[in-house]
VEXDREN-2710 file (C-alpha; in Angstrom, 1 decimal):
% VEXDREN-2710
k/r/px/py/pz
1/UNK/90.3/79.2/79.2
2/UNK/87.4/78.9/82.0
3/UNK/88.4/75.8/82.5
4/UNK/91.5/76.1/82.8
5/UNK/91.2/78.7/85.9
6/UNK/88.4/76.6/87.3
7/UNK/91.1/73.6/87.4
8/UNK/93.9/76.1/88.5
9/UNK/95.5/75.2/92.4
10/UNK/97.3/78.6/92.0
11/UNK/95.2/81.7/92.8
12/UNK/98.1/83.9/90.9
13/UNK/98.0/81.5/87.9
14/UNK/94.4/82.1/88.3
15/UNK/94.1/85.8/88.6
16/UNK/96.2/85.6/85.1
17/UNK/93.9/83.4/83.4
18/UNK/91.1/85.9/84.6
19/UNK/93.2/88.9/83.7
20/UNK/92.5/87.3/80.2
21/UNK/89.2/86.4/79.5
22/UNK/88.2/89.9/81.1
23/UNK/90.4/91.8/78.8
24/UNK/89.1/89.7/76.0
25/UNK/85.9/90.2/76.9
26/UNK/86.3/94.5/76.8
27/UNK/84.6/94.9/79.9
28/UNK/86.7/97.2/81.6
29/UNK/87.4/100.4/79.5
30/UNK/91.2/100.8/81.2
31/UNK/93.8/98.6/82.5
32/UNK/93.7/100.4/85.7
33/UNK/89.9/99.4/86.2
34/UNK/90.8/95.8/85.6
35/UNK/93.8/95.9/88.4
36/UNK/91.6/97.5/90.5
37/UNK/88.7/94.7/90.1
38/UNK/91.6/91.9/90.5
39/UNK/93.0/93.4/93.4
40/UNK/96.5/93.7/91.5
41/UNK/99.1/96.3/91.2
42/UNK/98.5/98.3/87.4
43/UNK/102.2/97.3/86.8
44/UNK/101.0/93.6/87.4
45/UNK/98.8/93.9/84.6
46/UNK/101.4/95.6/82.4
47/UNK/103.8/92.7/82.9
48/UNK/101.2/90.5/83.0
49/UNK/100.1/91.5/79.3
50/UNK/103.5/91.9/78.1
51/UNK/104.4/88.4/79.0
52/UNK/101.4/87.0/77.2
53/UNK/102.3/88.7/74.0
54/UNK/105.7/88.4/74.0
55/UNK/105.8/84.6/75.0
56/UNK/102.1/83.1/75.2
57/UNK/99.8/81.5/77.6
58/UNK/102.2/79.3/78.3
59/UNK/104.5/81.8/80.2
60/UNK/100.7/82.8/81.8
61/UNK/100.5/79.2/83.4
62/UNK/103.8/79.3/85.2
63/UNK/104.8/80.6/88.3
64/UNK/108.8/81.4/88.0
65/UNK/109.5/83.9/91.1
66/UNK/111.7/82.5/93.3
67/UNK/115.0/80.9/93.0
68/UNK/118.0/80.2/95.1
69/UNK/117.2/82.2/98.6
70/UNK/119.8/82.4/101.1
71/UNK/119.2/81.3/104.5
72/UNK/117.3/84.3/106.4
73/UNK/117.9/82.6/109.9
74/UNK/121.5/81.0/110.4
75/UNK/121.8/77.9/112.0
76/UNK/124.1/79.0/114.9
77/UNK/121.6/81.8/115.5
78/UNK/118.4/79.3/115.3
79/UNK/120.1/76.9/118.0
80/UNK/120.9/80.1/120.1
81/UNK/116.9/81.0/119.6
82/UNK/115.8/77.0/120.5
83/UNK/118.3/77.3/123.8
84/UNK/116.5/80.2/124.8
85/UNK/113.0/79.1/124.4
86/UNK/113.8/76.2/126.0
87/UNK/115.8/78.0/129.1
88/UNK/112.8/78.3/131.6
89/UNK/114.8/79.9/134.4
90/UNK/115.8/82.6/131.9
91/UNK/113.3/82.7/128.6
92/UNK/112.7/85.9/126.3
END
C-alpha cells in the first residue's frame, strides 16, 4: 500500500491510500483526529471508509467526480468578453 501512494500522481487518490494505512495502523483514537491530520472534511473520511468496505480499494484508486459540466461561460458571451479586452479606446 506505501507503494502504491508513493507511485500515486493524484494527491486525493493519495490522501485515500494514507487514510488507510493510518487507520490500519490505530494511530488515531477517532475518525475526527485522522480528518483533522489529513486536512479532510470528517464526512470525507466517512465516505471515504464506506466506499472501501462496501466496494474495495479498487473504488479507493479512482477518481469518479466529475461528469458532463455545462458550459459556465457561453460562447456569444466569451466573444463579447474578447471584443472588449481587445477594444483599447473603450476596455473594462
Amino acid at each position: 500500500m506505501e507503494q502504491l501512494r508513493k507511485d500515486s500522481k493524484s494527491h486525493h487518490v493519495e490522501t485515500r491510500i494514507l487514510f488507510l494505512l493510518l487507520k490500519q495502523s490505530k494511530q488515531f483514537t477517532s475518525q475526527k483526529d485522522l480528518a483533522l491530520h489529513l486536512n479532510v472534511s470528517e464526512s470525507s473520511i466517512l465516505r471515504c471508509a464506506k466506499v472501501y468496505t462496501d466496494i474495495g480499494l479498487e473504488s479507493i484508486l479512482q477518481i469518479s467526480n466529475g461528469g458532463k459540466r455545462r458550459i459556465v461561460i457561453t460562447p456569444e458571451f466569451h466573444k463579447g468578453l474578447e471584443e472588449k479586452l481587445k477594444n483599447s479606446s473603450n476596455p473594462l
